[in-house]
C-alpha positions in Angstrom: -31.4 -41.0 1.1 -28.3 -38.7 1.3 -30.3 -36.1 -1.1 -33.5 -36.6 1.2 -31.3 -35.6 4.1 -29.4 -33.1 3.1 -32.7 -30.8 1.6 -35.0 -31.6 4.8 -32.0 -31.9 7.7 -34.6 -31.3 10.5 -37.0 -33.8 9.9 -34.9 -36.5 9.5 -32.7 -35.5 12.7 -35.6 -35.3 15.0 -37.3 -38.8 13.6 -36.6 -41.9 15.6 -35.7 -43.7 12.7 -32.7 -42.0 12.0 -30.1 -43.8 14.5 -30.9 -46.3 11.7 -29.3 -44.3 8.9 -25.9 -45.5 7.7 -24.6 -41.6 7.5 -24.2 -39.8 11.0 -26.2 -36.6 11.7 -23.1 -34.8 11.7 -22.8 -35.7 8.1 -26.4 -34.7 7.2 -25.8 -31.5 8.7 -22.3 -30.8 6.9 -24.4 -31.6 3.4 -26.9 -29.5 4.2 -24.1 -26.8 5.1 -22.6 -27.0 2.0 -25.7 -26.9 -0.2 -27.0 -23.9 1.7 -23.9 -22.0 1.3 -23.1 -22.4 -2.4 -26.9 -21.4 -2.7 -26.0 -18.1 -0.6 -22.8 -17.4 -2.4 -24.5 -17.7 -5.9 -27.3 -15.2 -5.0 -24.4 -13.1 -3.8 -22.8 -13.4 -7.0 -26.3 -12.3 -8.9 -26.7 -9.7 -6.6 -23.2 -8.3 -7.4 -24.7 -8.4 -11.1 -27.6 -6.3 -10.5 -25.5 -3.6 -8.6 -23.0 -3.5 -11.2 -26.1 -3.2 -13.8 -27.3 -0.6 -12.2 -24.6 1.5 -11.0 -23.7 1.5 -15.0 -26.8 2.7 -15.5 -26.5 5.4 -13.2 -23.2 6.5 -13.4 -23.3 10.4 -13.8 -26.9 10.5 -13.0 -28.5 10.4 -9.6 -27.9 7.0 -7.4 -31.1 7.3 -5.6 -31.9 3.4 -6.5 -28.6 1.9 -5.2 -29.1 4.2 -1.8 -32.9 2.7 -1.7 -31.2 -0.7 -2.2 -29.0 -0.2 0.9 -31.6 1.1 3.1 -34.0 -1.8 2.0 -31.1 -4.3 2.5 -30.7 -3.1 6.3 -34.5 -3.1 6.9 -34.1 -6.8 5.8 -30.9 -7.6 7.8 -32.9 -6.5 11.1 -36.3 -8.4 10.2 -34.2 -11.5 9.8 -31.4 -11.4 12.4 -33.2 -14.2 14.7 -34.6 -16.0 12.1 -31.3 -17.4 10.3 -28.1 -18.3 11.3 -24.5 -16.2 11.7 -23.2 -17.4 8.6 -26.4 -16.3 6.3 -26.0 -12.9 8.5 -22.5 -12.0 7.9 -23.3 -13.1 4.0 -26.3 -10.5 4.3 -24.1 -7.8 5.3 -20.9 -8.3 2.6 -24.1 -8.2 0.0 -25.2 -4.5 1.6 -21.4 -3.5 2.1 -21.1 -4.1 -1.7 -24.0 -1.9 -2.6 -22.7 0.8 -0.6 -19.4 0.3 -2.4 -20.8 0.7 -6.0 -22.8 4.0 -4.8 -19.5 5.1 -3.3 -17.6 4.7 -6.5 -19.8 6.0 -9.2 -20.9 9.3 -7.0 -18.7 12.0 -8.0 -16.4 12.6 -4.7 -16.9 16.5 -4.8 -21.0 16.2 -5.4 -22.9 16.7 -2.2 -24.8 13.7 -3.2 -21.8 11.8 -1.0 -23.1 13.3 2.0 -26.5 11.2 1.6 -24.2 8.1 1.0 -22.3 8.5 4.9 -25.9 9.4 6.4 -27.0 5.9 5.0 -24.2 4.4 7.6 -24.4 6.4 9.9 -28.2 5.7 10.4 -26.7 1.3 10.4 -24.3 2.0 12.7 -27.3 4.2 15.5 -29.3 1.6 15.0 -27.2 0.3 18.0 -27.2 -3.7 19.1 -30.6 -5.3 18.4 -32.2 -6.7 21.2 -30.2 -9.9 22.9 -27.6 -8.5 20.5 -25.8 -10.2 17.4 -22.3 -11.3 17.6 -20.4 -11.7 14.2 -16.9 -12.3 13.4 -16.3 -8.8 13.1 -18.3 -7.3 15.6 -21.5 -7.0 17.0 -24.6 -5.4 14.4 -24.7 -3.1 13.9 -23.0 -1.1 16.3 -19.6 -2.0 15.0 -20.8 -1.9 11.4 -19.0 -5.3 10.9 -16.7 -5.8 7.9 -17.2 -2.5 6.7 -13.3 -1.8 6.8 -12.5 -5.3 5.7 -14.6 -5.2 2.8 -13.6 -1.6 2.0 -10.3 -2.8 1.9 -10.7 -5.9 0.1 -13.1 -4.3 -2.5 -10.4 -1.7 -3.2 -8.0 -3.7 -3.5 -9.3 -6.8 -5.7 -11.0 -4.2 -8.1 -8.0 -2.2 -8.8 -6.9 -3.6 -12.3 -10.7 -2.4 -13.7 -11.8 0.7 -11.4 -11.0 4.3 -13.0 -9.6 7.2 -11.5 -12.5 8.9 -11.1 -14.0 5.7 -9.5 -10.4 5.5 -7.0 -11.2 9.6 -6.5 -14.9 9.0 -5.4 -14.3 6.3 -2.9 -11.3 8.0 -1.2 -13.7 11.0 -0.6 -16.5 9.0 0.3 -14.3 7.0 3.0 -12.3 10.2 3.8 -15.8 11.8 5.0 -16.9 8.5 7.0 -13.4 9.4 8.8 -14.5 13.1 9.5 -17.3 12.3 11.2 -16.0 9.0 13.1 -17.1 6.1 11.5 -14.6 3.2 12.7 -11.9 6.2 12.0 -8.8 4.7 13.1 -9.0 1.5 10.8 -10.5 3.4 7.6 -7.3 5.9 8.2 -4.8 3.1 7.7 -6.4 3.0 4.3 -5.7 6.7 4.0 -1.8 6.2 5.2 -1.5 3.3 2.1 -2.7 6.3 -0.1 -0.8 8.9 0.9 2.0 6.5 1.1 1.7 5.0 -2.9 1.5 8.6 -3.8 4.5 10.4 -2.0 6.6 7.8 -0.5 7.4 5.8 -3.8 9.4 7.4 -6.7 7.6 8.6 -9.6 7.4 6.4 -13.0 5.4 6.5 -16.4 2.0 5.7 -16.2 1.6 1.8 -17.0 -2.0 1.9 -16.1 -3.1 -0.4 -19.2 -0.7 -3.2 -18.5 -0.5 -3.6 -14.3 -2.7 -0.9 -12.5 -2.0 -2.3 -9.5 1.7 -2.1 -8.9 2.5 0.3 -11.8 0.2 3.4 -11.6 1.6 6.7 -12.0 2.3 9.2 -9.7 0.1 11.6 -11.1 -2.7 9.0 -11.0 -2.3 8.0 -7.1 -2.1 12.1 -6.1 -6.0 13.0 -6.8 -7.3 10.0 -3.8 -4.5 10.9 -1.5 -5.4 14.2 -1.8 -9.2 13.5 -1.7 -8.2 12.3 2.5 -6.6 15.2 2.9 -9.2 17.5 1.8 -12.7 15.3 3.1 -10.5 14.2 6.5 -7.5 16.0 6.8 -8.1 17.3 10.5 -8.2 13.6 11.8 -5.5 12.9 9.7 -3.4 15.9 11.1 -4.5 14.7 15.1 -3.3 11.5 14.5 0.2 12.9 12.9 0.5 15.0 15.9 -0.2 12.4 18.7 1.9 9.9 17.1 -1.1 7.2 16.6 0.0 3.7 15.9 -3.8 3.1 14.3 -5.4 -0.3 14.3 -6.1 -1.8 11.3 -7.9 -4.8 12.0 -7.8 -7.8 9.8 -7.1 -6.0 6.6 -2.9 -4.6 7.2 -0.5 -6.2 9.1 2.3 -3.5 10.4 4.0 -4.2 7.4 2.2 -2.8 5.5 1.9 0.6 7.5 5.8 1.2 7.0 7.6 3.6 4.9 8.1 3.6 1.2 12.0 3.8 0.3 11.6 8.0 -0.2 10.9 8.7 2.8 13.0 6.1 4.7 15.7 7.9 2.7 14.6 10.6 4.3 14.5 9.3 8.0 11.2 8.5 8.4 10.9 5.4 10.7 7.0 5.7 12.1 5.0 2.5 11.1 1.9 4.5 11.2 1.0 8.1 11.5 3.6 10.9 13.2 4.9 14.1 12.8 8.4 12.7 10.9 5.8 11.1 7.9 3.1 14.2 8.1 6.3 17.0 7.5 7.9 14.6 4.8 4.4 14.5 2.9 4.0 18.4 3.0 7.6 18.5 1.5 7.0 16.0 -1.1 3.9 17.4 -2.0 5.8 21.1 -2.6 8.5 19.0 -4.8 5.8 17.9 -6.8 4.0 21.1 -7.1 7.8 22.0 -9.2 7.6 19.6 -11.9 6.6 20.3 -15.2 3.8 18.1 -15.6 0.4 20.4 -14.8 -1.9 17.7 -13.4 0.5 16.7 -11.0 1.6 19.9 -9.8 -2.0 20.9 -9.6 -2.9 18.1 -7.5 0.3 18.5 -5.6 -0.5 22.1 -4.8 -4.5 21.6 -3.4 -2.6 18.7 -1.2 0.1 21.7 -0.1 -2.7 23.7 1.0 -4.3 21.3 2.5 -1.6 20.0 4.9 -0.4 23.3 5.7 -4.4 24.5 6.5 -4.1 21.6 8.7 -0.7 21.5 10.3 -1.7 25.4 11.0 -5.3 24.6 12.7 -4.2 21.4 14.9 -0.4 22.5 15.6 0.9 19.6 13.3 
């Protein structure tokens, strides 16, 4: 009976017979829960698969397919927003937040091709509230573009022991241009203070990439994505310096995690956020680095020179 319930949940809560059953209807509906989401969170799992099959399969080639995926996925989202409930929503959307991910990473950060990537969210997020509008835990659909910045985050973070460089370069430009042209700005900059911070505010040590990427990357190795903000969003970046913005993060940082590393607290720097203390200490780190013998980091270290003073010289900063 339990199984009977559990698979056809409104039938048997509607029948008259079913005061008679020996398990509650709150029970039925808690099995049927459960069943329905570990069915939903193992087509998420396959559809993680396929992205990852195909983004290997078009890494260095065009990523037409995965941006047709992510414009089919939000067609779907819309057609089925009233038909299913908030949970099977919000699962829809980390699915189509993923795909946009894997396109993000494998597109080279300097190819053009990028560009296509931010118009695909741009054109989710003017799509506006749906009539009688959709709440979600993060937001309303898709007008806040709900756990975009959560999943960025979290994505970033969980996949840093296998993603490359390259792959850490693309997705720092692809965010840093999202920035540039306002999508949720102020939270996806917190993710450009963490980079800017792992790359300047820490001291330099060997690259230990192979063993513990994500505690242990070089220097050299953190540079090119910090400088990929500065180059894609730097302007933003610069206002907020200026103006002293404590920027929200959301769910994904705490203000913890917005403070200092031990260089530049050596160095005074006290802002938990964005100011004109931490933006002058990264322009003079950066020109250290542009010293050292090491040519990829001092080459890196000079385009992220340039770039802050182009940008201290156009805002004021």
């Amino acid at each position: 009976m339990t199984y009977f319930c559990a698979n056809f949940t409104g039938t048997i809560l509607s029948h008259p017979l079913t005061k008679f059953l020996l398990i509650s209807p709150d029970t039925i509906m808690k099995f049927a829960s459960n069943e329905n989401g570990e069915r939903r969170k193992a087509f998420s799992e396959r559809h993680a698969m396929r992205i990852d099959l195909v983004a290997a399969q078009q890494v260095g080639t065009s990523t037409t397919d995965l941006c047709t995926s992510a414009r089919s996925s939000i067609r779907n989202i819309l057609r089925r927003l009233h038909l299913q409930s908030r949970e099977l929503i919000e699962a829809d959307l980390h699915d189509l937040w993923y795909t946009i991910y894997r396109c993000a990473t494998i597109t080279p950060g300097d190819n053009p091709e990028q560009d296509k990537l931010v118009v695909e969210v741009l054109m989710a997020r003017e799509l506006g509230a749906p009539s009688g509008g959709v709440e979600t835990g993060d937001g309303t659909i898709f007008t806040d573009l709900p756990f975009f910045v959560m999943d960025m985050h979290d994505l970033k973070y969980r996949q840093q022991g296998t993603i490359t460089l390259d792959e850490a370069y693309n997705l720092a430009a692809f965010l840093a241009r999202l920035v540039a042209v306002g999508v949720r700005a102020p939270q996806l900059s917190c993710l450009a203070l963490q980079s800017l911070s792992a790359a300047l505010e820490f001291p330099s040590m060997p690259s230990l990439r192979e063993n513990d990427f994500a505690t242990k990357t070089s220097t050299v190795e953190r540079l090119p994505a910090a400088v990929s903000w500065l180059k894609f969003a730097g302007h933003r970046l610069a206002i907020y310096s200026a103006e002293a913005q404590m920027t929200p993060c959301g769910k994904c940082l705490t203000d913890n995690d917005l403070e200092p590393g031990p260089l530049a607290q050596e160095a005074g720097v006290i802002d938990k956020g964005f100011g004109p203390a931490r933006w002058n200490f990264w322009r003079q780190r950066f020109e250290e680095l542009r010293e050292e013998e090491d040519e990829k980091r001092s080459e890196w270290a000079r385009r992220g020179a340039n770039s802050m003073a182009l940008w201290s010289k156009l805002v004021g900063s």
